[in-house]
N, C-alpha and C positions, 0 to 999 in steps of 0.2 A: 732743453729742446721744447718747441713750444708745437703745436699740432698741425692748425692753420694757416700754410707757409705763405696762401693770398691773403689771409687777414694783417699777417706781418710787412709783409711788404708794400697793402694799402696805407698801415696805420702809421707808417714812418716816413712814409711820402705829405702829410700833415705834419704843419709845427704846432708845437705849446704855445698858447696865448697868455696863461694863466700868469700869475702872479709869479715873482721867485723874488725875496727877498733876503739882502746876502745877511748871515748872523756873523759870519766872522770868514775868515780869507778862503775858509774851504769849505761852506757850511750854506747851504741855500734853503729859506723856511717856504714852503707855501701853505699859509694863515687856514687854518679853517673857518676861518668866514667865506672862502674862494665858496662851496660848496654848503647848500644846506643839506645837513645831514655828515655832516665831514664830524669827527669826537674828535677829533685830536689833529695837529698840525701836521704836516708833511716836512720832512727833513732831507736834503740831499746834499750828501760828502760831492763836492766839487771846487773846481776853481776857475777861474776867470777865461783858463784856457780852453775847458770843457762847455762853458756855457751856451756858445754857440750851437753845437750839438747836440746838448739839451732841449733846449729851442728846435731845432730841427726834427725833432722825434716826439710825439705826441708818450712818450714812457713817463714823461711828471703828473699829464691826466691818471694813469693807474694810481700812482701813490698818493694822489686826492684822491682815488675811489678805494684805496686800500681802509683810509682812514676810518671807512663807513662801516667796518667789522666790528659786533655786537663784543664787549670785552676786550675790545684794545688798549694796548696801555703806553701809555708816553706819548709818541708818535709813531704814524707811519715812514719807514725808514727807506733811504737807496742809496746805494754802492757808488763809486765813481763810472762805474763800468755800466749803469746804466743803457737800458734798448729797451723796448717793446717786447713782450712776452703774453702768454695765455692768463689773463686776467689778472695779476700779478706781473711787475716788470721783470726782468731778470736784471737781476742786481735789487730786487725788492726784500724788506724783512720787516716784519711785525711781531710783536709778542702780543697774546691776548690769554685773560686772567679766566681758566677756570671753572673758579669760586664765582666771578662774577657773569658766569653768561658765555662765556667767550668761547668762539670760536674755533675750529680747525678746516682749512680750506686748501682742499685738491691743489686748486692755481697756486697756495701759496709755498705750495712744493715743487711743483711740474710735471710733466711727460716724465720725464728722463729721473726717477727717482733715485736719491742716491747718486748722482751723478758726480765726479771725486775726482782728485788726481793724486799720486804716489811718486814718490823722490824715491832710487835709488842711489847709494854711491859704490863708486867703486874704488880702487888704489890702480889706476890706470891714469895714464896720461895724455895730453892732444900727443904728443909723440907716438905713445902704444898706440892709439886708436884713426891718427889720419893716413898711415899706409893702408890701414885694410878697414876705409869708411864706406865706400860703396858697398865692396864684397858682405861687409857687417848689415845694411842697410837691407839691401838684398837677398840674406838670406834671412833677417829679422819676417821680410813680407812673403817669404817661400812658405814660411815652418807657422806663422801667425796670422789666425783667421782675421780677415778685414773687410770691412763693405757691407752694405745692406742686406740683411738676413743671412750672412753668414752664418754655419755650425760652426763649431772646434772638434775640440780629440776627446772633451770630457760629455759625455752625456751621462745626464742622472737618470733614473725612474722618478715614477710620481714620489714615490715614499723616502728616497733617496733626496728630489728636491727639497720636500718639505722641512725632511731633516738640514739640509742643509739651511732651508730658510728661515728654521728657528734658531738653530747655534751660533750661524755665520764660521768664521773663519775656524773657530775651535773643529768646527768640523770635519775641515780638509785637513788640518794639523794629524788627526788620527785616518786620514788616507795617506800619510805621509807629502802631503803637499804644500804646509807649511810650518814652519818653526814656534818655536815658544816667543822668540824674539820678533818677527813677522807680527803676531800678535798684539804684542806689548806696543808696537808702534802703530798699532792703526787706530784711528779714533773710536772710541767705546771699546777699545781692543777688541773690533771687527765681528762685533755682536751689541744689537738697538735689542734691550730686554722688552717684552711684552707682544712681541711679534707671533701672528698668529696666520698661520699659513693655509688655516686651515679657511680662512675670508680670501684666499685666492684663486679665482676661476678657474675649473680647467681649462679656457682655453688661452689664459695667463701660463699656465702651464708646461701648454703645448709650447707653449713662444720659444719658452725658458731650457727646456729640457738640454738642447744642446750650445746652449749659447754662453754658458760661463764658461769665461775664457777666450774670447772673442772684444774685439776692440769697437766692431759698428762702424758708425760712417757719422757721417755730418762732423762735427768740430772734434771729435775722436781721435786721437795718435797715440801715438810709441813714437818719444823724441831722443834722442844722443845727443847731449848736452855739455860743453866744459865751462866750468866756475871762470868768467870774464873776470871780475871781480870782488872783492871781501870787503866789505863798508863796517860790518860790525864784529874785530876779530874775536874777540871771546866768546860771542855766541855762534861764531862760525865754528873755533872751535869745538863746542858744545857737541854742534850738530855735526863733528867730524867732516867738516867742509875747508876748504883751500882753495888756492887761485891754481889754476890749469887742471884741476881736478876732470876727471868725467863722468858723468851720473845719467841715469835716465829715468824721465819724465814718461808715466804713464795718465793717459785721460780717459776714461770709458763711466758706464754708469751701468744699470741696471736691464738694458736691453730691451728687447722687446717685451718681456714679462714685468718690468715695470712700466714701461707703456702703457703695459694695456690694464693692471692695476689703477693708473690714475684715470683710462677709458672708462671702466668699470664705474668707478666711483663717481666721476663726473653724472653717470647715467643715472646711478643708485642717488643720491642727491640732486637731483633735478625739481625738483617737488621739496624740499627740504627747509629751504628761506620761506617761502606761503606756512607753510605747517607750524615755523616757530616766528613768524611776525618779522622776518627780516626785512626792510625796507634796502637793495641793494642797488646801487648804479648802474651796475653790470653784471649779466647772468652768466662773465664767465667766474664769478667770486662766489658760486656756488658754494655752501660751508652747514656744517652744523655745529651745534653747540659740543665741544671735547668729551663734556658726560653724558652725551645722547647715547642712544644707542646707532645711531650712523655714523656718529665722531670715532664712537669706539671700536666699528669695525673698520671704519676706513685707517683708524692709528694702528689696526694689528696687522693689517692686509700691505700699507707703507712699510712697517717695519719689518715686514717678511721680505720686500722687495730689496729695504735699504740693505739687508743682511747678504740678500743676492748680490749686490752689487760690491761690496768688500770683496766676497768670493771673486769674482768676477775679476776684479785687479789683481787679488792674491794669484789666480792662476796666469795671468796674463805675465806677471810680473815671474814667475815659472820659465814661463816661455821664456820670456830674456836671460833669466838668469843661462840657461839652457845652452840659447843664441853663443851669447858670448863665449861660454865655455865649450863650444864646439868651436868657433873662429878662434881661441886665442890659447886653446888645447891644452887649459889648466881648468880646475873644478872653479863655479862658483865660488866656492869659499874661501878657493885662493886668489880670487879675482876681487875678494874684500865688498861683493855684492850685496850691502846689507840693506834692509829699509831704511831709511832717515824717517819719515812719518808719510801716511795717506789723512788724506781731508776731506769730508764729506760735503757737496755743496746741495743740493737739492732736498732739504730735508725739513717736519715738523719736529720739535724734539722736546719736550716736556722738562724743562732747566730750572732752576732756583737762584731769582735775582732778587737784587733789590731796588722798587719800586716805589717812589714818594717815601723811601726810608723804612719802610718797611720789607720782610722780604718774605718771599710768597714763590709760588711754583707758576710759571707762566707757559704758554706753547708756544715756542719762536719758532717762525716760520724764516726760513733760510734760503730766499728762492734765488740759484746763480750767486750764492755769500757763501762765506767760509767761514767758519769758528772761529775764533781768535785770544783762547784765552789768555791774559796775564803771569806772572810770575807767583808761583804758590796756589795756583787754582787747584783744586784735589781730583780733576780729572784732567790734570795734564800725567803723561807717563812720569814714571819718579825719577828717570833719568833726566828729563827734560823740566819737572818742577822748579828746578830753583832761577833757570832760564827764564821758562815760557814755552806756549806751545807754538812748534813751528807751523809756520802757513805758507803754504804752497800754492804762486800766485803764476799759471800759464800766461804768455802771450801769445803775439803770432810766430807763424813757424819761420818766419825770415830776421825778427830781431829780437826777444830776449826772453826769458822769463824768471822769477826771481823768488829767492827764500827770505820771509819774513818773519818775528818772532811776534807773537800776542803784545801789544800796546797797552799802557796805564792806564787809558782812558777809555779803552775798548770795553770794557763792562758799563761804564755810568751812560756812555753813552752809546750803544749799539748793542747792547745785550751782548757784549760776547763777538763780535762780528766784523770781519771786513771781506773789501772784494773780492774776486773768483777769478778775475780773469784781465783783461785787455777790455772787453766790452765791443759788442760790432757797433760799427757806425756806416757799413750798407748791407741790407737786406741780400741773404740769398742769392736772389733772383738778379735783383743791381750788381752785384761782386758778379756774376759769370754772364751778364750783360759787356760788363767792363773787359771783361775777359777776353771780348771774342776778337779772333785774329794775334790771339798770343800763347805763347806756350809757356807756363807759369813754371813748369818742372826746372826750363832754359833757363827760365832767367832766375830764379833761388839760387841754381848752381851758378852764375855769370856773377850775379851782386852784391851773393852774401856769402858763397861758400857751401850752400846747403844740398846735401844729397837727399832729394824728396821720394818718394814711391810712391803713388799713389791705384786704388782699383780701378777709378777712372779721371778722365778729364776733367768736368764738370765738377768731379772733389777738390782740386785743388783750386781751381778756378773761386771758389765759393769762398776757400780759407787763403785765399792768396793774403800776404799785407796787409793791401791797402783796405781789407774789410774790416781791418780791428782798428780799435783806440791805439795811440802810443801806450803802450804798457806802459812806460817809463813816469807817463805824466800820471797812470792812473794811482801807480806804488807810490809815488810821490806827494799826492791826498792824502790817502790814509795814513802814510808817517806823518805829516804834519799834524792830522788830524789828533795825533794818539793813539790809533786803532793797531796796526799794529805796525812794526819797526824794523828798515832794511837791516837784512843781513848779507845778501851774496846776489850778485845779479849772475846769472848762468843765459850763454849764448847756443843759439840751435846748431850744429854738426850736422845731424842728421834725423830724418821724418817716415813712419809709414804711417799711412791713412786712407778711410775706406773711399 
């Protein structure tokens, strides 16, 4: 989520002039000669089909002003899925070293910290689930808080939040709200160590109290999903995935108390470049050095957030389970509801790569990216090590979204990393422009099948189609690329959103 909704909408109404020079079929360099002051080249996962869009979106400017971060290493990097974002593109990544100076930057996290999606499956089939897809739809959006400052059913106390925002998930597992296994499948198994709740504002706080467990608004859902397709059986296998399967897609992030954690910080770092000699492009790339003492409270105050925001899916992902076994008047557990994995997309995360050969602890910034480790990494779960870890890539809610496994090549080149999403390609404002004089709820159900819900109009107008990339062409970069590797394309059934 990025803050600014006229600065987005300005900045994409501009195209890129800059250079882009192709490295290979999916691979675009912009030279740091483009900029003086650029340390490192600019990189972007695309292809010949995206390029034009590229071009139409001033988001390759960011990734030459990324490059200009004190301790960056290799290059500054972006996703297929590519847009305009708060000082950082979404779909932007960097790592910076450290040891040598580097960095940690608000933008190169976002608003929306922790921002994630989670794969359920279930042993249900489009058979079990299309007689009773509206009624399911329906009372998913009765019993599940959605829309703009939404509460839930859960509120914590302050001492209760905090607790929760240093443990993450272990901690609802001892409210009885999550499993041992829930755990084992969430990235960092749903706790970012060194998280310190106590650099969290009250009035971060206040935000927070009643919101985990809530879905929010903007690009946010709870989707009902069946497996279209299996492209890679073994590791479909793996991830206990099949063709006609039904699973559900969860998107939420850290809400209004990670919002306002990155407000915070932005403000607390304002003055922070002048103080250590930064020479920057752009003051929305506010940052301090990782071992300052700003780096260090903004990495405790993020990780308290990112912890929220596991919570946040863990209970959301409750609510379904819940759903379902109210609609289909067998328990969860007989309904085979397990996690398959959650992925965290908006996030700094202090990792150990290797670097010109050497290998060293660096802070990849993850802004709108996803994790993507390989086969034998030691923090994939051990069920899923000899695979890969799975990556959960949303689209739009009218054609598809898809499960992929960590890529070979995804470490040498991307730290670790591939895209998050579809990627918009119009602004907000332009999608509910385009909108007007139609009823977008009408036509999902008329062209694709899709039973939508939405809190308002203007919500789905924003997320209709035609605002995203083909997903199809984005998942199709990154396989090429190496990053990471189709497994199972899964089609939308069903949508609530705020």
């Amino acid at each position: 989520m990025t803050k600014p909704l006229s600065s987005l909408t300005q900045a994409s109404e501009r195209s890129f002039t800059g250079p882009l020079e192709p490295v290979d079929d999916c691979t675009w360099r912009i030279p740091k000669s483009y900029k003086r002051g650029m340390l490192v080249d600019g990189l972007i996962f695309a292809d010949e089909r995206l390029i034009p869009l590229l071009r139409s979106d001033r988001a390759p400017e960011q990734v030459a002003n990324v490059a200009f971060l004190p301790g960056i290493q290799q290059a500054s990097l972006a996703m297929p899925d590519i847009h305009w974002g708060y000082g950082f593109c979404i779909g932007g990544v960097c790592a910076t070293d450290p040891a040598a100076g580097g960095v940690v930057s608000p933008g190169g996290v976002g608003y929306d910290i922790n921002c994630g999606v989670r794969l359920v499956r279930t042993n249900l089939t489009l058979a079990d689930v299309q007689p009773v897809l509206t009624q399911l739809v329906d009372q998913m959006i009765h019993d599940i808080p959605v829309g703009v400052g939404q509460g839930g059913n859960f509120v914590f106390s302050p001492d209760e939040l905090r607790s929760l925002m240093r443990e993450g998930v272990p901690f609802l597992a001892r409210q009885g709200l999550a499993t041992a296994d829930d755990i084992a499948c969430t990235e960092a198994e749903g706790c970012i160590p060194g998280a310190y709740p106590e650099y969290v504002s009250e009035r971060a706080l206040v935000r927070g109290a009643d919101q985990c467990g809530t879905v929010g608004a903007g690009n946010h859902f709870i989707e009902v999903q069946v497996v279209d397709r299996v492209e890679n059986d073994p590791v479909a296998a793996a991830f206990g995935l099949h063709a006609g399967q039904i699973c559900v897609l969860i998107h939420s992030g850290s809400r209004g108390l990670g919002y306002q954690v990155c407000d915070d910080a932005l403000r607390a770092l304002r003055d922070a470049p002048a103080k250590y000699g930064f020479n920057l492009p752009d003051r929305q790339l506010v940052c301090a050095p990782v071992e300052s003492p700003e780096g260090k409270h903004y990495l405790g105050a993020m990780r308290a957030a990112a912890n929220y925001a596991f919570c946040n899916r863990q209970l959301l992902m409750w609510h379904v389970r819940h759903v379902f076994a109210r609609i289909f008047s067998r328990s969860w557990e007989a309904l085979g509801m397990d996690l398959l994995y959650d992925v965290a997309h908006n996030m700094a995360k202090i990792e150990e790569h290797t670097v010109g050969g050497d290998r060293k602890d660096v802070c990849v910034h993850r802004k709108g990216a996803t994790r993507a480790f390989p086969a034998g990494h030691h923090d994939i779960p051990e069920r899923y090590r000899h695979i890969g870890q799975p990556v959960i890539i949303p689209g739009d809610m009218g054609r598809a979204s898809w499960v992929l496994v960590g890529g070979p090549r995804a470490l040498e080149r991307s730290f670790g990393t591939t895209c998050h999403g579809a990627g918009r390609c119009l602004s907000r404002t332009a999608a509910t422009k385009a909108a007007r004089g139609r009823n977008i709820r009408d036509e999902l159900l008329k062209q694709s099948g899709v039973v939508a819900r939405c809190r308002s109009h203007e919500g789905l107008a924003e997320e209709q189609p035609a605002a995203y990339k083909d997903v199809d062409v984005v998942v199709d970069v990154v396989h090429r690329a190496g990053l990471s590797l189709k497994v199972a394309r899964l089609k939308p059934l069903g949508v609530i959103k705020g």
